[in-house]
C-alpha positions in Angstrom: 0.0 0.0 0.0 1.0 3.6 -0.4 1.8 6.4 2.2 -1.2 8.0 1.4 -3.2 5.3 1.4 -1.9 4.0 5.4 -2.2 7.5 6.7 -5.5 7.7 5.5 -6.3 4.6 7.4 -4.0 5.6 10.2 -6.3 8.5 10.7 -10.0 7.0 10.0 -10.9 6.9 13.7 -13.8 4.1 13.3 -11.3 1.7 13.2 -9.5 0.4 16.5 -6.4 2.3 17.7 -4.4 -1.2 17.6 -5.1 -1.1 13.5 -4.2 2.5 13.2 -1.2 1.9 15.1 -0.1 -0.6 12.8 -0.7 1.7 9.8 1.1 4.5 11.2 4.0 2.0 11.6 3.8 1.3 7.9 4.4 4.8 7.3 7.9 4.9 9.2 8.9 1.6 7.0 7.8 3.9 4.1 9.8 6.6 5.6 13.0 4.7 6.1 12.9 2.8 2.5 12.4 6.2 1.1 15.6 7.8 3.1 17.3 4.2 3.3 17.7 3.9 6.9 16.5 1.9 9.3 13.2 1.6 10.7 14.2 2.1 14.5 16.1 5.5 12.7 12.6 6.8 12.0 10.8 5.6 15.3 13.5 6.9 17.1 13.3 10.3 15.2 9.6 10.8 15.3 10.3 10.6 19.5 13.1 12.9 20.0 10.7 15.6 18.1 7.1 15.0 19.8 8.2 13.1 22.6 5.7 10.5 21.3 6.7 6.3 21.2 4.8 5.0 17.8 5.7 1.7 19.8 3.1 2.1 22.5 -0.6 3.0 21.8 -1.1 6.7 21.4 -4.1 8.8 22.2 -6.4 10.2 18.3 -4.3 13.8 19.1 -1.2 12.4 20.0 -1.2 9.5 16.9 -2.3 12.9 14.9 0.5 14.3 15.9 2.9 11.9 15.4 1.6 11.4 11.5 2.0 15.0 11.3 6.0 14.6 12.1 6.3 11.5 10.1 4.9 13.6 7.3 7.9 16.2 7.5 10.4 13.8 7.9 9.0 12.3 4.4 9.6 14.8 3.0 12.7 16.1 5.0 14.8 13.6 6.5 16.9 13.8 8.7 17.1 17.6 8.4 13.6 18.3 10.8 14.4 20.4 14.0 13.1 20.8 16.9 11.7 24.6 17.1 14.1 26.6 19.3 11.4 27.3 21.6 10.9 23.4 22.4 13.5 22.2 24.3 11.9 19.8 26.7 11.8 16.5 24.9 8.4 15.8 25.8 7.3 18.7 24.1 5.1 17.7 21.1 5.6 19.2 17.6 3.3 21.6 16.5 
């Protein structure tokens, strides 16, 4: 499936948080083949900007959130900052 196509799924909230979990893990395997690192790279990455584990069930917001980073670092890996005014690591990206 595409990226567009698991965050779609990722965000539908009739569906269990456990299957939109899983999606939203597909889109950091996307992420990685796409930058060629590892997946763990991109998990790790997604945390050390929201302060969010994609490895541990996530409130809608948070799991919002955290699509909303993994979106950037599509796009912009590994070159996403924190914003200078964040620097508590369990800050969440805005």
């Amino acid at each position: 499936m595409s990226y567009n196509v698991h965050k779609r799924q990722a965000l539908d909230t009739s569906r269990p948080i456990e299957h939109r979990m899983s999606h939203a893990r597909s889109l950091t395997v996307i992420t990685s083949q796409r930058h060629n690192v590892h997946r763990d790279v991109v998990l790790d990455r997604v945390h050390e900007l929201t302060g969010l584990s994609l490895r541990e069930p996530l409130s809608d917001d948070d799991l919002r959130t955290a699509i909303r980073c993994l979106d950037t670092l599509r796009e912009n890996f590994p070159e996403v900052t924190i914003p200078s005014d964040v620097d508590q690591p369990d800050r969440r990206m805005e």
